[in-house]
CHARMM internal coordinates of N, CA and C (Angstrom, degrees):
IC EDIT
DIST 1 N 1 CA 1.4513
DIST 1 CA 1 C 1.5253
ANGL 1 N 1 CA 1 C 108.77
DIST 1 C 2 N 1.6362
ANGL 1 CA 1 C 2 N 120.02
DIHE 1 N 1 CA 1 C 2 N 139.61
DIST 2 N 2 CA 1.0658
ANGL 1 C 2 N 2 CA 106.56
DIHE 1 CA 1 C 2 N 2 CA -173.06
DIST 2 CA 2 C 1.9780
ANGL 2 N 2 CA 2 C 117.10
DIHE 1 C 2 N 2 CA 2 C -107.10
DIST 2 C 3 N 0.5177
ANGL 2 CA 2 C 3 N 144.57
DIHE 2 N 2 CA 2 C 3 N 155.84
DIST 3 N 3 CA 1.8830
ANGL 2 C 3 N 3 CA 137.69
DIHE 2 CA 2 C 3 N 3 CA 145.94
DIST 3 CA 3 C 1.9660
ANGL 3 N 3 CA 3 C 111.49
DIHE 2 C 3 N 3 CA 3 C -41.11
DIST 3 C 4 N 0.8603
ANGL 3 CA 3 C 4 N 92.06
DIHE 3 N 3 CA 3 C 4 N 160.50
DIST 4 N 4 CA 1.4234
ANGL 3 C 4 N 4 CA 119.41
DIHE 3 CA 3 C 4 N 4 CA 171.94
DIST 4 CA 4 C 1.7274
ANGL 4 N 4 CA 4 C 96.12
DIHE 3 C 4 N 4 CA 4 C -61.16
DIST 4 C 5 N 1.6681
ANGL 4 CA 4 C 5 N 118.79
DIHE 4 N 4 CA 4 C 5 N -62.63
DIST 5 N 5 CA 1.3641
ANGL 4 C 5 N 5 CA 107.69
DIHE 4 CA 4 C 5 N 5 CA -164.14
DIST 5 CA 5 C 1.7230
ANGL 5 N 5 CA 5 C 117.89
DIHE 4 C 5 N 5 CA 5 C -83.67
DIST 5 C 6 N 1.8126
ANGL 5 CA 5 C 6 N 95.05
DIHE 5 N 5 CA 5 C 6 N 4.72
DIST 6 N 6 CA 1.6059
ANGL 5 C 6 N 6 CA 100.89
DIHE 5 CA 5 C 6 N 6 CA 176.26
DIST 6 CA 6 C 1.1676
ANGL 6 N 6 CA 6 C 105.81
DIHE 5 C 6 N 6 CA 6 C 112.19
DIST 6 C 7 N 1.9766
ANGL 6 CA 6 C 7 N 126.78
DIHE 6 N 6 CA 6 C 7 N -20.93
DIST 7 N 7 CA 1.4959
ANGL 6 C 7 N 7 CA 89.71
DIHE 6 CA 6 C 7 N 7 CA -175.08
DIST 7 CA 7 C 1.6045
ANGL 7 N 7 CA 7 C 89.48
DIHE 6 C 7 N 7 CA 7 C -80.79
DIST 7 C 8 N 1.5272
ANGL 7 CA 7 C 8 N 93.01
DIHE 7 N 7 CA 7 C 8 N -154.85
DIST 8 N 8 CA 1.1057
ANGL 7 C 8 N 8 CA 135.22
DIHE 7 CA 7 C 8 N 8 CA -170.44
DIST 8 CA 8 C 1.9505
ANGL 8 N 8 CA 8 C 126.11
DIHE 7 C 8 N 8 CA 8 C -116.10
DIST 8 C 9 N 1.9183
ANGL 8 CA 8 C 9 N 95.17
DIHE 8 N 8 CA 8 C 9 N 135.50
DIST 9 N 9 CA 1.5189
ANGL 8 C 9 N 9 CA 90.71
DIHE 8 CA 8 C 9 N 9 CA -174.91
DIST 9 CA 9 C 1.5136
ANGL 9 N 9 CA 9 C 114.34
DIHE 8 C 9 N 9 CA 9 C -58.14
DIST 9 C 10 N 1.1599
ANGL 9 CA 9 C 10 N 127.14
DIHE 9 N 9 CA 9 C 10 N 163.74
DIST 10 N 10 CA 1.7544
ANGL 9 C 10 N 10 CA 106.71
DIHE 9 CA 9 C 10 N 10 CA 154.52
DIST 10 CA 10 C 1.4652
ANGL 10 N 10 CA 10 C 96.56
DIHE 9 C 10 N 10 CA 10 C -146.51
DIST 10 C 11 N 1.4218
ANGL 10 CA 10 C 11 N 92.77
DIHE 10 N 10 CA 10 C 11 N -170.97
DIST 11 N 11 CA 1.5951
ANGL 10 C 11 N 11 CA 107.39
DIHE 10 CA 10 C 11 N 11 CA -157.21
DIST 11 CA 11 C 1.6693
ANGL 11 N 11 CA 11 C 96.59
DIHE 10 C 11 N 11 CA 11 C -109.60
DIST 11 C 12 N 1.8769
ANGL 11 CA 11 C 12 N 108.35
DIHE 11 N 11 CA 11 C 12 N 95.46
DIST 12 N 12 CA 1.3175
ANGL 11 C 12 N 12 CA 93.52
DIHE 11 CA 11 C 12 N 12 CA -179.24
DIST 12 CA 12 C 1.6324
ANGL 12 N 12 CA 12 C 121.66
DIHE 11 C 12 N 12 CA 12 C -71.12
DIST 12 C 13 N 1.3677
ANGL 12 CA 12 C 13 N 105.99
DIHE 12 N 12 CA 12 C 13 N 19.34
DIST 13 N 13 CA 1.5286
ANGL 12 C 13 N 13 CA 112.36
DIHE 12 CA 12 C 13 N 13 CA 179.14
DIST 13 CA 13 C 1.2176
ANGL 13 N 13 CA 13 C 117.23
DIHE 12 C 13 N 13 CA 13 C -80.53
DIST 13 C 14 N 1.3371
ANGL 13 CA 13 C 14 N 116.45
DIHE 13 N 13 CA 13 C 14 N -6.74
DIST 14 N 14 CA 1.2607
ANGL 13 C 14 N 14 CA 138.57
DIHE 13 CA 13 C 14 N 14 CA 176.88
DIST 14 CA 14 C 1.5206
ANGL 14 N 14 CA 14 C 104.61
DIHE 13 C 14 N 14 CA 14 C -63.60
DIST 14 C 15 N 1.3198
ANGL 14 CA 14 C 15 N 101.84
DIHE 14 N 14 CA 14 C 15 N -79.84
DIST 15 N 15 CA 1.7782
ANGL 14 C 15 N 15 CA 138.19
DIHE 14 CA 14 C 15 N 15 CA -171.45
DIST 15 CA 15 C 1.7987
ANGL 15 N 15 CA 15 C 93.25
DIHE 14 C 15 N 15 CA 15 C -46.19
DIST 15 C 16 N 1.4469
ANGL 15 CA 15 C 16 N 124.36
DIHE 15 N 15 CA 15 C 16 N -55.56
DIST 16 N 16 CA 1.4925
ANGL 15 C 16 N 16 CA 138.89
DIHE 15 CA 15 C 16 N 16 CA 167.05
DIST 16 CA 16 C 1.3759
ANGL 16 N 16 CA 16 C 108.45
DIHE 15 C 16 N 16 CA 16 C -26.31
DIST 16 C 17 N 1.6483
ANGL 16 CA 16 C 17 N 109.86
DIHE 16 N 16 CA 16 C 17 N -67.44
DIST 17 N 17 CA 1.4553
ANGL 16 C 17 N 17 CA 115.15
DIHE 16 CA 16 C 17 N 17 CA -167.78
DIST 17 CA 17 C 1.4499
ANGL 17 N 17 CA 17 C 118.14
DIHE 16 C 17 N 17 CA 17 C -86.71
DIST 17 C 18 N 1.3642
ANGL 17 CA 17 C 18 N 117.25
DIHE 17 N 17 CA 17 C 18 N 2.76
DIST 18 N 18 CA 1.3953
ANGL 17 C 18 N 18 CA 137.74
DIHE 17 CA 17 C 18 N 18 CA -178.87
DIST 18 CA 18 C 1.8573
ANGL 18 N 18 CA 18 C 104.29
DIHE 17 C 18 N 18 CA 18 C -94.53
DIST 18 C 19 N 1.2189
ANGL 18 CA 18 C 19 N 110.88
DIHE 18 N 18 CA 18 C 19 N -36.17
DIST 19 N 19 CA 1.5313
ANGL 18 C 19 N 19 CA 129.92
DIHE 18 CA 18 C 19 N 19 CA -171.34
DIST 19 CA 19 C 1.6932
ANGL 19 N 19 CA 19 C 97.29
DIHE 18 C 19 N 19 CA 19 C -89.95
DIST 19 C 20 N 1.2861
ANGL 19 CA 19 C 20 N 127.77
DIHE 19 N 19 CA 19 C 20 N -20.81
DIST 20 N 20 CA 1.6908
ANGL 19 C 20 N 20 CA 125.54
DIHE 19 CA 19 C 20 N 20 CA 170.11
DIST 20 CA 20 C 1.2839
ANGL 20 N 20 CA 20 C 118.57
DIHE 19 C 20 N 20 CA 20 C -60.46
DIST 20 C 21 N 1.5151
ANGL 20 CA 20 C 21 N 101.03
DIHE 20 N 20 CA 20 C 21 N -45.27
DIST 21 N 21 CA 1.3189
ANGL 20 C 21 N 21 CA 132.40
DIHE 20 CA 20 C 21 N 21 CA -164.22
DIST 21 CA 21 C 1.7713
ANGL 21 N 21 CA 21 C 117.29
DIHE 20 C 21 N 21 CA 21 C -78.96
DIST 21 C 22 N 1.3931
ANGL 21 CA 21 C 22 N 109.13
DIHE 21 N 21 CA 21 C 22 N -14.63
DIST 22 N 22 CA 1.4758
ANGL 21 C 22 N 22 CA 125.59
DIHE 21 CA 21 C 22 N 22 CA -172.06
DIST 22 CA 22 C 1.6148
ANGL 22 N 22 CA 22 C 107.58
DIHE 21 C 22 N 22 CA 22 C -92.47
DIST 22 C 23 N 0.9674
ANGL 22 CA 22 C 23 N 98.85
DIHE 22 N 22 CA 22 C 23 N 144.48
DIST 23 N 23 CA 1.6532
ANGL 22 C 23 N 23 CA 119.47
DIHE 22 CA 22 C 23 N 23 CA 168.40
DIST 23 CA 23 C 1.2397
ANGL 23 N 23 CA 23 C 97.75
DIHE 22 C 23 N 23 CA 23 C -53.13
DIST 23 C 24 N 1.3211
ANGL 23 CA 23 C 24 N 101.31
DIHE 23 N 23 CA 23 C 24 N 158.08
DIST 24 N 24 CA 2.0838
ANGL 23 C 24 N 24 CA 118.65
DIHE 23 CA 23 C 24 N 24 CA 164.38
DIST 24 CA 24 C 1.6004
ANGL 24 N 24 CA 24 C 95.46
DIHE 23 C 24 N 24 CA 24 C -65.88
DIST 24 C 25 N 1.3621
ANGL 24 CA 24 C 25 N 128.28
DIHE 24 N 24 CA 24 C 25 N -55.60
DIST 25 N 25 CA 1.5771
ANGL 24 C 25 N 25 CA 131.68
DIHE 24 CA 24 C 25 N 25 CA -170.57
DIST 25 CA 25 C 1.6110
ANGL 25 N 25 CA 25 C 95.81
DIHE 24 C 25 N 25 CA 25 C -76.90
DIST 25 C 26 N 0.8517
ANGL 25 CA 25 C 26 N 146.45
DIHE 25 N 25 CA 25 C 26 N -30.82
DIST 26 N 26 CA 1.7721
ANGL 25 C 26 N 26 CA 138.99
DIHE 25 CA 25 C 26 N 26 CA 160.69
DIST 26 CA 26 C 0.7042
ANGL 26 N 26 CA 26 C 139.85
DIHE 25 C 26 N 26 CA 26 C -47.03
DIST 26 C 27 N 2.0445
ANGL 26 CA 26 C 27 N 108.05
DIHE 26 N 26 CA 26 C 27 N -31.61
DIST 27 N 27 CA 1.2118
ANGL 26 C 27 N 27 CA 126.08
DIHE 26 CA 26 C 27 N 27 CA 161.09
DIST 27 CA 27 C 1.1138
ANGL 27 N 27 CA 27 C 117.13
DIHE 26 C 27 N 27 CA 27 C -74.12
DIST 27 C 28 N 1.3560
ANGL 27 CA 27 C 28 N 112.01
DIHE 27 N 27 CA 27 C 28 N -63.72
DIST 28 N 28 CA 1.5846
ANGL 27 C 28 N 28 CA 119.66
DIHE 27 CA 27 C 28 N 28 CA 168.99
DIST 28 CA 28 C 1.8108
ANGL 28 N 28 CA 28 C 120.57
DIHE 27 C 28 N 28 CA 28 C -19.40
DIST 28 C 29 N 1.4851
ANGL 28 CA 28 C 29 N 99.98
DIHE 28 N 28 CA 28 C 29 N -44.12
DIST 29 N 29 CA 1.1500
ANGL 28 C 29 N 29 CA 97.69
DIHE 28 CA 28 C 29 N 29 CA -170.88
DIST 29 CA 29 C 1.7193
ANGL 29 N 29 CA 29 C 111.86
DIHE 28 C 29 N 29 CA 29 C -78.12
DIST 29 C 30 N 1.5756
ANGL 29 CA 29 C 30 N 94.11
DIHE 29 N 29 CA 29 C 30 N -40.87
DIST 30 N 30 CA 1.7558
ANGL 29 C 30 N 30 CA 97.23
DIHE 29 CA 29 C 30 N 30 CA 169.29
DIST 30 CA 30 C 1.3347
ANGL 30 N 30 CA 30 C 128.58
DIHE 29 C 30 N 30 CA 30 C -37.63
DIST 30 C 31 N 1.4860
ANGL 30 CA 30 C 31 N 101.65
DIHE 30 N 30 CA 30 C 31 N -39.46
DIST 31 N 31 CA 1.5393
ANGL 30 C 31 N 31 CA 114.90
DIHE 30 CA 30 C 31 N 31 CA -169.83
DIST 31 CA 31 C 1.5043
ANGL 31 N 31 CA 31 C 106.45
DIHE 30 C 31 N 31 CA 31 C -74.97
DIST 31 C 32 N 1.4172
ANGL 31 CA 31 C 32 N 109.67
DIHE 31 N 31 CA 31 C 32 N -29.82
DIST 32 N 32 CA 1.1539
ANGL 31 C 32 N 32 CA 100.48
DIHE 31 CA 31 C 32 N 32 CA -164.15
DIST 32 CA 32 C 1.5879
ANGL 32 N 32 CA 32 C 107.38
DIHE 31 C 32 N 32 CA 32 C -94.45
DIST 32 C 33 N 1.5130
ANGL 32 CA 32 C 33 N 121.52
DIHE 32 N 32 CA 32 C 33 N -14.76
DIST 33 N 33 CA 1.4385
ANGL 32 C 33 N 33 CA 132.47
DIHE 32 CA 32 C 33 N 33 CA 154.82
DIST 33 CA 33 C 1.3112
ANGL 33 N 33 CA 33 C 118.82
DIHE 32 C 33 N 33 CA 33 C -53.68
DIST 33 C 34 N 1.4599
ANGL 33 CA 33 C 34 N 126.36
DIHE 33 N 33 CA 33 C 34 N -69.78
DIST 34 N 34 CA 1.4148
ANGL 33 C 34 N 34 CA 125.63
DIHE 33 CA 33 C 34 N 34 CA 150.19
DIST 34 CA 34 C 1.2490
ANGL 34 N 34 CA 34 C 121.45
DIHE 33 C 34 N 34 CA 34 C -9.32
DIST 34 C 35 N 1.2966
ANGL 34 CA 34 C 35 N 121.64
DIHE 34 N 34 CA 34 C 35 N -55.43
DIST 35 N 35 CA 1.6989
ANGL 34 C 35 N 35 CA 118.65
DIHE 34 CA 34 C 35 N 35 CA -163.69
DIST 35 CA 35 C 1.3999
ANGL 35 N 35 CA 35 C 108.09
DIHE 34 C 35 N 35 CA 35 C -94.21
DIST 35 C 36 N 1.7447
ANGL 35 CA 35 C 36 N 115.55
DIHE 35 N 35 CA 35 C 36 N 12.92
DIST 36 N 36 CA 1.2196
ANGL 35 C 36 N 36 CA 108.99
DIHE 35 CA 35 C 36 N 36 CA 179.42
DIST 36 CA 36 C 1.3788
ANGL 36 N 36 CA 36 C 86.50
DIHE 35 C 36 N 36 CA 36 C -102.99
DIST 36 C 37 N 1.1967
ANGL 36 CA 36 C 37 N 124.58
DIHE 36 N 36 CA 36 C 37 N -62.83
DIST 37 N 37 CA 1.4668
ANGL 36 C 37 N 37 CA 138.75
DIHE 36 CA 36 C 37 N 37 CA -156.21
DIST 37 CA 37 C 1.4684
ANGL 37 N 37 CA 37 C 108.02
DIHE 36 C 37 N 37 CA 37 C -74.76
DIST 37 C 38 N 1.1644
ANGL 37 CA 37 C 38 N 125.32
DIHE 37 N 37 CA 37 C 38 N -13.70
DIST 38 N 38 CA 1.9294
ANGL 37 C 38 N 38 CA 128.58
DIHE 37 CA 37 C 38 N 38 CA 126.74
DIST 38 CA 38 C 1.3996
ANGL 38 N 38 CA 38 C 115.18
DIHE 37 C 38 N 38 CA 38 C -55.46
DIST 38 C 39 N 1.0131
ANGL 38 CA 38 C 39 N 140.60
DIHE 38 N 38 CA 38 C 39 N -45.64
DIST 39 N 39 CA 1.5527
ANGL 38 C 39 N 39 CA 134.90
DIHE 38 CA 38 C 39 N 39 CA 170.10
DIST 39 CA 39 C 1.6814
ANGL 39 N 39 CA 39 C 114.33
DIHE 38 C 39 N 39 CA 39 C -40.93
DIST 39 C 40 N 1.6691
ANGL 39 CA 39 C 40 N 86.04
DIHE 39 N 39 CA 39 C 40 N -39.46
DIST 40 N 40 CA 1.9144
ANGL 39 C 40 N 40 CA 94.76
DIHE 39 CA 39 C 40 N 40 CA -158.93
DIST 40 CA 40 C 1.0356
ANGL 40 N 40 CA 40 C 114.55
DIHE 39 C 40 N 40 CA 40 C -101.43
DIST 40 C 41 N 1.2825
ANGL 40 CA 40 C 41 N 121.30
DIHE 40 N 40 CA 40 C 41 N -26.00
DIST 41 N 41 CA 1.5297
ANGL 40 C 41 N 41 CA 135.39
DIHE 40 CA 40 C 41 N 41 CA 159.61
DIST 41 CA 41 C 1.5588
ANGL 41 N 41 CA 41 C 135.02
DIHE 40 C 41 N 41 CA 41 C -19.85
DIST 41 C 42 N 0.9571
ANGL 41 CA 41 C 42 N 158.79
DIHE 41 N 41 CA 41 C 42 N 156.02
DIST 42 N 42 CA 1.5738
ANGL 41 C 42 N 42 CA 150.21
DIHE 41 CA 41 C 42 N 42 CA 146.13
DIST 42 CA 42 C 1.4940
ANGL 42 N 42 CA 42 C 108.40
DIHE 41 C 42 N 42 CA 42 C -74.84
DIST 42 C 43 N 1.2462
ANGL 42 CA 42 C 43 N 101.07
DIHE 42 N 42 CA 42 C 43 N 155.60
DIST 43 N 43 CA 1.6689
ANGL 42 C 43 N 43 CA 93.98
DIHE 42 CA 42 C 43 N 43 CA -166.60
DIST 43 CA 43 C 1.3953
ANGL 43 N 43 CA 43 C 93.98
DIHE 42 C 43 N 43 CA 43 C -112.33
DIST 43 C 44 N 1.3797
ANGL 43 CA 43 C 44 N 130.88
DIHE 43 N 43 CA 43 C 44 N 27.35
DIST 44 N 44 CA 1.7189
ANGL 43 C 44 N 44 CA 125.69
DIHE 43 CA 43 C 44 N 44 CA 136.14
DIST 44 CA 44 C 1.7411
ANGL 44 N 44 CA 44 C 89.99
DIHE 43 C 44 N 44 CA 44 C -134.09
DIST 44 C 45 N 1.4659
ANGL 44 CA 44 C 45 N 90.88
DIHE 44 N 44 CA 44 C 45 N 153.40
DIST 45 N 45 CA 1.6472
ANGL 44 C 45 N 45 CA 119.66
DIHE 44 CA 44 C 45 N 45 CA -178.32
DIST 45 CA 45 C 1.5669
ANGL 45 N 45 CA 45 C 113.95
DIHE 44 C 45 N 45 CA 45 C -72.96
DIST 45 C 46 N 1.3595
ANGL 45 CA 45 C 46 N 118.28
DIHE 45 N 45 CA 45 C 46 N 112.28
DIST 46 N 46 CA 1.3522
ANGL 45 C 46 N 46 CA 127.94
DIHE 45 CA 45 C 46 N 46 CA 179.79
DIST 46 CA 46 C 1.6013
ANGL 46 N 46 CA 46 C 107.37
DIHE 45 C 46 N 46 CA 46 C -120.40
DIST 46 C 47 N 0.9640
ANGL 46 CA 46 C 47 N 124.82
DIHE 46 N 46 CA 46 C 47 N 106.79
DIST 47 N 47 CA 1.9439
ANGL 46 C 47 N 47 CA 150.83
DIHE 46 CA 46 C 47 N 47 CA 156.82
DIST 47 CA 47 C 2.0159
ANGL 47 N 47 CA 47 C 82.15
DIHE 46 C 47 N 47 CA 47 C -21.04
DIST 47 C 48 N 1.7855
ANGL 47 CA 47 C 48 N 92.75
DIHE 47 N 47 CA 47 C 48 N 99.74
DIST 48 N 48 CA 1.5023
ANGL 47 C 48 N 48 CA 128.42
DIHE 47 CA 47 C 48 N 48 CA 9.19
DIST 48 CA 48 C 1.2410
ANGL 48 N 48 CA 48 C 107.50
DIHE 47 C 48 N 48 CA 48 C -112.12
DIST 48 C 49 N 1.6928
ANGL 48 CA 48 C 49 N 112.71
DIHE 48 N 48 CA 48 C 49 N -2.45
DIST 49 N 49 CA 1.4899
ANGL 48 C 49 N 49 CA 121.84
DIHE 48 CA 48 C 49 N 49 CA -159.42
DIST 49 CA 49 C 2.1057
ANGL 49 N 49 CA 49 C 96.46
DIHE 48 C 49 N 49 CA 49 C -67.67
DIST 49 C 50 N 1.4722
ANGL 49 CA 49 C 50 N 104.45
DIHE 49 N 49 CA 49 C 50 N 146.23
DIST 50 N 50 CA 1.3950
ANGL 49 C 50 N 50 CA 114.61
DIHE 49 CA 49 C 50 N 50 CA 174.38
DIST 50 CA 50 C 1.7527
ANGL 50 N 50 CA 50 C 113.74
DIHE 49 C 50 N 50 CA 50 C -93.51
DIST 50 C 51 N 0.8869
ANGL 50 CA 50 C 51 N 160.62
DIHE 50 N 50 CA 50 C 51 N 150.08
DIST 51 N 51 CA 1.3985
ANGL 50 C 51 N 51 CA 153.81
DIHE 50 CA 50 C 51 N 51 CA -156.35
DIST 51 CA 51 C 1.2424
ANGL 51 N 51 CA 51 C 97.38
DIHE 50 C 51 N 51 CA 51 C -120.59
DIST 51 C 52 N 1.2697
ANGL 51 CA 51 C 52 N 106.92
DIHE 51 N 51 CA 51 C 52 N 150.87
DIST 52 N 52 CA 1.3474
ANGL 51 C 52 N 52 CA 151.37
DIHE 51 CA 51 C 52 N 52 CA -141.13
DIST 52 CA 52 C 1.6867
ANGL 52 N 52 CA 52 C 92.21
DIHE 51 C 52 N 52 CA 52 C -44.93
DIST 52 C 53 N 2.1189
ANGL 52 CA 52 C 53 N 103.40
DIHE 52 N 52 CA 52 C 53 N -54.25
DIST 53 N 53 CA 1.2623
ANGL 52 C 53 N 53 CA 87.93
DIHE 52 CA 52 C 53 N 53 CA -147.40
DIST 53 CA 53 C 1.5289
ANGL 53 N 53 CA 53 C 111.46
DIHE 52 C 53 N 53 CA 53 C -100.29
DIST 53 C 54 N 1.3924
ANGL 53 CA 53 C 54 N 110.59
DIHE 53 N 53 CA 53 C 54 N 38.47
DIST 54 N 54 CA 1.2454
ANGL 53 C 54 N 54 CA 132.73
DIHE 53 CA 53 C 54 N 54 CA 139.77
DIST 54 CA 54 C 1.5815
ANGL 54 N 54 CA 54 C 141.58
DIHE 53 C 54 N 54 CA 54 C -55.52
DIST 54 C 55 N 1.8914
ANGL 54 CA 54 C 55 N 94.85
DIHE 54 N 54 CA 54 C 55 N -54.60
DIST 55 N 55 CA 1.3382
ANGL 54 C 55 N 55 CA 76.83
DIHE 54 CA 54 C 55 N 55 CA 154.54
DIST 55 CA 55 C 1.5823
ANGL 55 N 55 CA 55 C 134.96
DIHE 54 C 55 N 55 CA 55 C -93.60
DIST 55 C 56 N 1.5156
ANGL 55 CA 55 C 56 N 115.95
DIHE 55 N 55 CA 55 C 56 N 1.24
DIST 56 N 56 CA 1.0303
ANGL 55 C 56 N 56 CA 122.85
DIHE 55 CA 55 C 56 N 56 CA 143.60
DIST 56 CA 56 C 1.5033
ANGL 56 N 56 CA 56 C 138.23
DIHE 55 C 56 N 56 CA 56 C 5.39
DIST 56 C 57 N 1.8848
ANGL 56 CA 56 C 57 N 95.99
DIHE 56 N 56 CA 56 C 57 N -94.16
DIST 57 N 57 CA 0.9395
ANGL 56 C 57 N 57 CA 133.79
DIHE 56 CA 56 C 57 N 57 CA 134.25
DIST 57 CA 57 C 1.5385
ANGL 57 N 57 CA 57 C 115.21
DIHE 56 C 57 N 57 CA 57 C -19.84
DIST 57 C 58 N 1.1916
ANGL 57 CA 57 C 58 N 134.94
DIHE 57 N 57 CA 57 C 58 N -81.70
DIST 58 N 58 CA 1.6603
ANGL 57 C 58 N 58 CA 138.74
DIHE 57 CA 57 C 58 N 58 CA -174.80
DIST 58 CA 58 C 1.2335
ANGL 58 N 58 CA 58 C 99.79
DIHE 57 C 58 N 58 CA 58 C -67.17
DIST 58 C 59 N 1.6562
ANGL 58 CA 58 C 59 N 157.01
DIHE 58 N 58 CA 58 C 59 N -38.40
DIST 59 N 59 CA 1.1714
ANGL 58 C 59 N 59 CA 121.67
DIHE 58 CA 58 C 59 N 59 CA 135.57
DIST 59 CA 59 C 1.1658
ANGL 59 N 59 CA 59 C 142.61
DIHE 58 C 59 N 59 CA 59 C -36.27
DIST 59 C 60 N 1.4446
ANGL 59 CA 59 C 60 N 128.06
DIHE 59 N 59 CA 59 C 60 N -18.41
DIST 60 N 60 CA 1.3552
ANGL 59 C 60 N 60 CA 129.39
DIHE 59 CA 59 C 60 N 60 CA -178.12
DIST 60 CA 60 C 1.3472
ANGL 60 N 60 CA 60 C 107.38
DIHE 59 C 60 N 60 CA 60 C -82.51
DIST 60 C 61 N 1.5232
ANGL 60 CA 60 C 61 N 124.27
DIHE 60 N 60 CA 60 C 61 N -48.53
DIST 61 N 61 CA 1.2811
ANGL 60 C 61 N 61 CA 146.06
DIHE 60 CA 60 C 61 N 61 CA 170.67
DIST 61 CA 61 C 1.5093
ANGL 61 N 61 CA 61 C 95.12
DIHE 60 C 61 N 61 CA 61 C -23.19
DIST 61 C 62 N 1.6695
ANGL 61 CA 61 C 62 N 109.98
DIHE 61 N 61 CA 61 C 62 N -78.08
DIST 62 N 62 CA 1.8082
ANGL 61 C 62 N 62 CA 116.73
DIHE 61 CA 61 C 62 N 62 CA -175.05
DIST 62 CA 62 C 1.1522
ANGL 62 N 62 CA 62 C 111.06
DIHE 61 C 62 N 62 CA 62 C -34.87
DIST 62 C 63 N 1.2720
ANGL 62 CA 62 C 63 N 106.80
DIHE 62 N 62 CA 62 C 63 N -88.94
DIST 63 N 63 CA 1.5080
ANGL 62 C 63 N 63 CA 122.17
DIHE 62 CA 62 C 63 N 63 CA 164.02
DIST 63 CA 63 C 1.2652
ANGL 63 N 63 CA 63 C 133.70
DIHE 62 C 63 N 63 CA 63 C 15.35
DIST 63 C 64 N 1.3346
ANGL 63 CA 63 C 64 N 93.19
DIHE 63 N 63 CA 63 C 64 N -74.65
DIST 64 N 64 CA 1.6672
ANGL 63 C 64 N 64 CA 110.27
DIHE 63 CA 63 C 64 N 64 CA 177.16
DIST 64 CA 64 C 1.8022
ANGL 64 N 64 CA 64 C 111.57
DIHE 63 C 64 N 64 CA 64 C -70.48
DIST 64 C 65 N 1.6241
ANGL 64 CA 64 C 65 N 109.89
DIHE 64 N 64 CA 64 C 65 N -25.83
DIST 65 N 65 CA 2.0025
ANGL 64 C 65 N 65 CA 109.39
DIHE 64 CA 64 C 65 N 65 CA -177.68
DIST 65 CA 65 C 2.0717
ANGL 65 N 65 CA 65 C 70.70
DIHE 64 C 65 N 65 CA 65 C -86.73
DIST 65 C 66 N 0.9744
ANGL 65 CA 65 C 66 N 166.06
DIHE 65 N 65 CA 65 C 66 N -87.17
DIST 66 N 66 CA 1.3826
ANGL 65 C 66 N 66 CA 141.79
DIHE 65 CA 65 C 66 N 66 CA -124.23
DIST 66 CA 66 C 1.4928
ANGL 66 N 66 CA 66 C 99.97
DIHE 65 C 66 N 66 CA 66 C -77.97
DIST 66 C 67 N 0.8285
ANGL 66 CA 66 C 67 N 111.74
DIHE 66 N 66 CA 66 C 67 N -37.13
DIST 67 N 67 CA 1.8258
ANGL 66 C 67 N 67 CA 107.86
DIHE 66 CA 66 C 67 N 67 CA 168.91
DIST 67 CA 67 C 2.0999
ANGL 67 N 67 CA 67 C 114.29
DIHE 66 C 67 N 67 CA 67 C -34.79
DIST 67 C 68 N 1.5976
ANGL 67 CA 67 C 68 N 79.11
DIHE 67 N 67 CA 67 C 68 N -71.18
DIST 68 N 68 CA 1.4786
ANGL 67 C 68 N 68 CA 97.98
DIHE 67 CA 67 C 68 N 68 CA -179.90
DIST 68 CA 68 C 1.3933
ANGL 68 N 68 CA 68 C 115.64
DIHE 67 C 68 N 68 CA 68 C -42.80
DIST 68 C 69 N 1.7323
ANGL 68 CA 68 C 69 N 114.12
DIHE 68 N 68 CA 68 C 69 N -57.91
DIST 69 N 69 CA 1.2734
ANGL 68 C 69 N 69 CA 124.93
DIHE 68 CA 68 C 69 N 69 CA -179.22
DIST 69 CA 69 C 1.8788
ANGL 69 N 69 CA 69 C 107.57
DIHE 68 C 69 N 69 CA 69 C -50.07
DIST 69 C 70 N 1.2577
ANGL 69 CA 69 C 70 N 108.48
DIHE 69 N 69 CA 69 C 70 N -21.88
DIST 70 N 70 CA 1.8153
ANGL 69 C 70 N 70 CA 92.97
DIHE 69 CA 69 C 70 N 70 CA -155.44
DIST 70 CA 70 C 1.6813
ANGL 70 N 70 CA 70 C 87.82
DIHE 69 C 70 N 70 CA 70 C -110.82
DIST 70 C 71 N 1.3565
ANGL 70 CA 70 C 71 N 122.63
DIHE 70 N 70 CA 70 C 71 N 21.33
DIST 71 N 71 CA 1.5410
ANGL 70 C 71 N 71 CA 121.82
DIHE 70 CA 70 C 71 N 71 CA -167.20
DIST 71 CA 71 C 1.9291
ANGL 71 N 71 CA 71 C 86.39
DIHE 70 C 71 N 71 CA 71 C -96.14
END
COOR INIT
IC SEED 1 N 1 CA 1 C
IC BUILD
């Protein structure tokens, strides 16, 4: 299914079970990749680039499994 601006839905259950599977320092590093490549991003999604608030989003994903882990 697509969006209005073209991207695409996805299955953040994906990104979830990918973020179980990561190191504490794997995450760390994700998060901190994410918030670059949100900086640099377009903030709507143009083929092939993904927009901004995607990785957003995939920082939040981490985030929240290193959250959990350190609760």
């Amino acid at each position: 299914m697509n969006l209005h601006n073209g991207t695409s839905i996805l299955d953040w259950n994906y990104y979830e079970s990918k973020a179980k599977k990561m190191s504490d320092a794997q995450l760390l590093f994700s998060i901190d990749d994410c918030k670059k490549a949100e900086s640099s991003a377009p903030d709507h999604a143009t083929f092939p680039c993904k927009a901004s608030g995607f990785y957003s989003d995939e920082k939040c994903v981490y985030a929240d499994e290193l959250r959990r882990r350190l609760k």
